[in-house]
N, C-alpha and C positions, 0 to 999 in steps of 0.2 A: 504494500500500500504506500503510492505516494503523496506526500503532501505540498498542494501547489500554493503557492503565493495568489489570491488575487488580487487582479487587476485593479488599479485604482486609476480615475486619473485625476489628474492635479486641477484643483480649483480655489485659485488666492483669498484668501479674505480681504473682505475690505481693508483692512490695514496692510496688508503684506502690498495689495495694486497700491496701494498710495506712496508707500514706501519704496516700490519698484520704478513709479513714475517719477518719485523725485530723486535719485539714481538715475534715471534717464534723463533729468534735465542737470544733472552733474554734467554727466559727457557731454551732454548736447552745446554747456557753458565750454569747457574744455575745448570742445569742436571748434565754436566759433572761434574762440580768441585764436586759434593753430589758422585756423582761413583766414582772420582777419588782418594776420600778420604773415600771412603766407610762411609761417615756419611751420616748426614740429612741433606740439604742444606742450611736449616735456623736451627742453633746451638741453637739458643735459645726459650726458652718456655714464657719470657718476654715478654708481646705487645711493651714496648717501646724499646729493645733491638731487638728484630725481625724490628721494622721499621728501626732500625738504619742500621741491615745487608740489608735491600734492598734494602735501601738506598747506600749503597756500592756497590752491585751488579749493579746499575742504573749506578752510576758514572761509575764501571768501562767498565761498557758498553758505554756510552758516552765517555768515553776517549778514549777508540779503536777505534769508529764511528769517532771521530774529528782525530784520525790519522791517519785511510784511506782516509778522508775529504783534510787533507794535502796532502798526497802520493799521491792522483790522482790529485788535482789543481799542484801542481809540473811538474807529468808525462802528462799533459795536457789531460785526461780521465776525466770520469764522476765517482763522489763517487762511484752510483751504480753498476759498471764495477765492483769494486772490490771485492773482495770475502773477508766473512767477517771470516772465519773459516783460511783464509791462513793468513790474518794478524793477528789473535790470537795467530798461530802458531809461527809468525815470532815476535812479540813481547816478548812469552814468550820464547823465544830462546835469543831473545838480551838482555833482561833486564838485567839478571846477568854479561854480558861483559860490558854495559851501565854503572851499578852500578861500578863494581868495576874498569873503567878505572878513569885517573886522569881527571880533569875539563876539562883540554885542548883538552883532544883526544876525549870527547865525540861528538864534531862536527862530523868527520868524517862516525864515527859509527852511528848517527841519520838517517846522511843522505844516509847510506848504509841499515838500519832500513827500508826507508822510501823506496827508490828504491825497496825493497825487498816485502813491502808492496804493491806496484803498481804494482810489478810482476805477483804479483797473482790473475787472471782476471776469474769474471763470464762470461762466453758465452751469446751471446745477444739472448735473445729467446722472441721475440718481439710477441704479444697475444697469447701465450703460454698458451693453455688448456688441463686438463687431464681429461678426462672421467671419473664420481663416480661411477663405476661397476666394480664387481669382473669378471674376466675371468675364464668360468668354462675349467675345463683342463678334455680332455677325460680319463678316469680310464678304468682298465680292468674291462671284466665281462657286464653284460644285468644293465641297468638301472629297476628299481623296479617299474614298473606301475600298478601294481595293490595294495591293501592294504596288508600288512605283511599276517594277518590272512589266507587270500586269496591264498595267493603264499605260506602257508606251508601245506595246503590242499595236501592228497596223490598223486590226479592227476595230480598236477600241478609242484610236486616235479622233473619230467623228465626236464623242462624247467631250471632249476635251478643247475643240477650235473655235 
């Protein structure tokens, strides 16, 4: 008598998809900056210099993550409401007005940072699933049912001009 393993298959919890999605928008920050500077996204060929950059990449991923984490406890929303692509935008837009105002004025500008941050809202797509299939799209012309060899046969050639 054997005893078989069954089959399971793999279905994320809500926490694990959300956790995987924001893992996906890591690399996706990572991607861009490597295209946007047409380099390599980790400069260096060091192991302990490459941990350092991902190390960087991490943080500044956590430090975006904690300022939408603000923006929405403020605008009384939920982090994940926020879109994490509009506050990247909107922080690298502010940072150079942030840096170079004087100590004083930078309240303002945080808090207009932050409002601007909350602005920018994901749509609620509550068990939101997508099909893993391509859609065949009709082409012109006969689909090919029989084998190549078959269909360049002389008789068969009328079906085909």
């Amino acid at each position: 008598m054997s005893i078989r393993p069954t089959r399971r298959t793999y279905r994320p919890t809500t926490a694990q998809w959300r956790t995987e999605k924001r893992l996906k928008a890591l690399e996706q920050v990572i991607a861009r900056r490597s295209a946007a500077s047409k380099e390599v996204a980790v400069l260096s060929s060091m192991p302990g210099v490459v941990r350092k950059e991902i190390w960087a990449h991490l943080l500044a991923y956590n430090l975006l993550r904690t300022a939408m984490a603000v923006a929405a406890s403020e605008h009384g929303i939920a982090p994940r409401e926020v879109s994490f692509k509009g506050a990247e935008q909107a922080v690298t837009a502010f940072a150079p007005k942030i840096e170079a105002a004087r100590p004083g004025d930078r309240a303002p500008l945080i808090d207009a940072l932050l409002a601007t941050i909350a602005y920018h809202r994901v749509g609620d797509r509550p068990g939101r699933w997508e099909p893993r299939a391509r859609k065949r799209r009709p082409k012109p012309g006969a689909r090919l049912t029989q084998p190549r060899a078959m269909a360049k046969l002389p008789h068969n050639r009328a079906k085909w001009s």
